[in-house]
C-alpha positions as CSV (number, residue, x, y, z in Angstrom):
1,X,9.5,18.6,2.5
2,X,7.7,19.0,-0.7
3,X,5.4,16.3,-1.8
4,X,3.0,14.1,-4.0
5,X,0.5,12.1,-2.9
6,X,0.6,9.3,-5.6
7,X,-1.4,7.2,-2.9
8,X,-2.2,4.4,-5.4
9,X,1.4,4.3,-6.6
10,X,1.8,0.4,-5.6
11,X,-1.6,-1.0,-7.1
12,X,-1.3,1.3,-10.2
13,X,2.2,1.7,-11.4
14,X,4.6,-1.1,-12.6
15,X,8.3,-0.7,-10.9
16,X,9.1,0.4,-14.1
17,X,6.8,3.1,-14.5
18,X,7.4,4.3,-11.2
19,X,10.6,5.1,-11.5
20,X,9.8,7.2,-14.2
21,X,6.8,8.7,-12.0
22,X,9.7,9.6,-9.5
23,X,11.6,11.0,-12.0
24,X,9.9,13.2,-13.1
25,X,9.0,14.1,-9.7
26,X,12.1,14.6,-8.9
27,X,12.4,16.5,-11.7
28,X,10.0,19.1,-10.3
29,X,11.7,19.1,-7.3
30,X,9.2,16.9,-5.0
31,X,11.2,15.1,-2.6
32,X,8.5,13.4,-0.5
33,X,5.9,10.9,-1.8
34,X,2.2,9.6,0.1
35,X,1.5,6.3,-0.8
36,X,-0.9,4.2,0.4
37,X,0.3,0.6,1.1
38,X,-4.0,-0.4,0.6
39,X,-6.2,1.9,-1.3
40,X,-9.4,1.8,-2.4
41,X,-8.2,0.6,-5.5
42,X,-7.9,-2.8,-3.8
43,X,-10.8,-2.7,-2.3
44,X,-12.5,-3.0,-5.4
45,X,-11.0,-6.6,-6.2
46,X,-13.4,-8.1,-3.4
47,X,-16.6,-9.5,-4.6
48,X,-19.0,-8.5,-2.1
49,X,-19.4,-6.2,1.2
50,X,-19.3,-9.1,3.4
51,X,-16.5,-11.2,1.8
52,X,-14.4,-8.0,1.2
53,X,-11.8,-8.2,4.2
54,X,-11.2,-11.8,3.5
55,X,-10.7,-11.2,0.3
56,X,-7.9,-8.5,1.0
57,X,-6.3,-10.8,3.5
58,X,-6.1,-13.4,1.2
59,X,-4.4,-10.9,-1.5
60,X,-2.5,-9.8,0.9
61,X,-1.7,-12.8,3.2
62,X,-3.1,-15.7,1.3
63,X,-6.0,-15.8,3.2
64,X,-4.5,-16.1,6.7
65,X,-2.4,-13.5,8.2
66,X,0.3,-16.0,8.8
67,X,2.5,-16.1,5.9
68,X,2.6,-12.9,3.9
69,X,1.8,-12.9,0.4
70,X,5.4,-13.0,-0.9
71,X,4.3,-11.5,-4.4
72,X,2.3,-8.4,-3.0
73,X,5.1,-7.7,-0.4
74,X,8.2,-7.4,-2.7
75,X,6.1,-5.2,-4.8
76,X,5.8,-3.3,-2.1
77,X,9.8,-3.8,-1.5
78,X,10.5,-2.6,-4.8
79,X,8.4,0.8,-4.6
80,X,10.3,1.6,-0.9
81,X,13.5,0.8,-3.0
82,X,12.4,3.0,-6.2
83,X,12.1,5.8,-4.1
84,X,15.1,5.5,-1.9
85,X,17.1,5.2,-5.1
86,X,15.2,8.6,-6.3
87,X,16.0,10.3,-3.2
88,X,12.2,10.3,-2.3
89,X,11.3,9.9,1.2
90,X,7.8,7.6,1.2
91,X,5.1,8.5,3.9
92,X,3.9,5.0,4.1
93,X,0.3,4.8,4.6
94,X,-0.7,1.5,6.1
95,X,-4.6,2.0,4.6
96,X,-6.2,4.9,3.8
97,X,-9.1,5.4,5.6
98,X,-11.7,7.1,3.9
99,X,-12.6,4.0,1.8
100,X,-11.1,1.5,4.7
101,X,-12.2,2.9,8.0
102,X,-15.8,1.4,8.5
103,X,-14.5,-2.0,7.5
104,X,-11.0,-1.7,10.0
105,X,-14.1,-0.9,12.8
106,X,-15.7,-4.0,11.9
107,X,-12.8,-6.3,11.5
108,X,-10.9,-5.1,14.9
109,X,-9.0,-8.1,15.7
110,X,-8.3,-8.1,12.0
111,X,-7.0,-4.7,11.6
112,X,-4.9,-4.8,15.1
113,X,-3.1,-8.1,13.5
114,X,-2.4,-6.5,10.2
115,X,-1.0,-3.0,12.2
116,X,1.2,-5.7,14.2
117,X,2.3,-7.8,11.2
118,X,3.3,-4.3,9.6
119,X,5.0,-2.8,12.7
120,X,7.3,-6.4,12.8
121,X,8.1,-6.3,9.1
């Protein structure tokens, strides 16, 4: 395994530049990526500290956890697909934590429905 850790890869790259991100990985020979399916990237779209996990679940799941956000997910689809076609295996972080982890405390219920929604999809 040699790796990258492009962890805001999904928020930050279009498909199109990220197959050329992989390429020229690839290139290097890096064969594994770390991504990060939320980063602190999206964090930052939130208007306030007490509005922000709403405001990623609605970005997310359209502001309940029940449906997905179609949009968000396929983009998501797409980078998995990238990578497979790349020959990249993707360490899929579910959230990364240093910027997340106070607010998955808080929002418990939350964060155990979003772990359960991921583990079903």
């Amino acid at each position: 395994m040699v790796g990258d850790s492009p962890q805001h890869l999904i928020t930050n790259l279009s498909p199109k530049e990220a197959a050329a991100f992989m390429a020229n990985r690839r290139g290097y020979g890096i064969n594994t990526l770390w991504i990060s399916l939320l980063c602190i990237l999206l964090r930052r779209v939130a208007i306030g500290r007490q509005r922000l996990l709403m405001e990623l679940f609605r970005f997310l799941f359209r502001a309940t956890l029940q449906p997905p956000n179609p949009a968000y997910f396929q983009r998501v689809d797409d980078v998995l697909r990238i990578g497979a076609d790349h020959g990249m295996v993707v360490l899929l972080d579910p959230i990364e934590t240093i910027s997340w982890l106070d607010i998955l405390e808080k929002w418990y219920v939350q964060s155990i429905e979003y772990g359960q929604y991921l583990g079903n999809r």
